[in-house]
C-alpha positions in Angstrom: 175.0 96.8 87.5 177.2 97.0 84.6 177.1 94.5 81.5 180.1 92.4 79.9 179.9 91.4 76.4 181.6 88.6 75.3 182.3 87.4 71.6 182.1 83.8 70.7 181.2 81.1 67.9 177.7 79.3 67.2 178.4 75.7 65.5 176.3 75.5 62.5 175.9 71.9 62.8 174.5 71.3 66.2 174.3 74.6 67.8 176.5 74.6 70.4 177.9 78.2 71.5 181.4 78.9 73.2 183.7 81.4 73.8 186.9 80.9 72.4 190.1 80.6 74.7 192.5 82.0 72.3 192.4 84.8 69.4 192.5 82.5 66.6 189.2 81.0 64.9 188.8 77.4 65.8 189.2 74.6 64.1 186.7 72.0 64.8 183.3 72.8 67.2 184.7 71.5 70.7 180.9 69.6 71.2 180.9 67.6 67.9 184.5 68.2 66.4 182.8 69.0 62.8 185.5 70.7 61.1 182.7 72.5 59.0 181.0 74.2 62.0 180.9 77.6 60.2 179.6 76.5 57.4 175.4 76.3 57.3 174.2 72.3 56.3 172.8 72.2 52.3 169.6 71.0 52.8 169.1 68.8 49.8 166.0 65.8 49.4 167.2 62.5 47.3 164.8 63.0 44.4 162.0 61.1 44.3 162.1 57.5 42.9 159.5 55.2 41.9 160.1 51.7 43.9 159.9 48.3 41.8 156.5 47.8 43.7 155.2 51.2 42.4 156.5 50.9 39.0 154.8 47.4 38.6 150.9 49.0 40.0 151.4 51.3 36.8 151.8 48.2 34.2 
């Protein structure tokens, strides 16, 4: 049996896979219409802050 091959896009934001209908890179991810789905999510924390409660244990 022979294999087919078939190129397609991976949405960086949810994962969702497709192959495109037309030559032309998409736009938007046709699952959750990001318009940044080729471009990986910065991972970055809020830095950590002391709230008024555990400010006030230090006093």
């Amino acid at each position: 049996m022979g294999e087919i091959t078939l190129k397609g896009f991976i949405c960086e934001r949810c994962g969702h896979k497709w192959a495109p209908r037309e030559n032309e890179v998409p736009k938007v991810c046709p699952r959750c219409k990001s318009p940044y789905w080729n471009t990986p999510r910065k991972i970055e924390g809020k830095k950590h802050e002391m709230s008024f409660k555990d400010k006030r244990k230090l006093t």
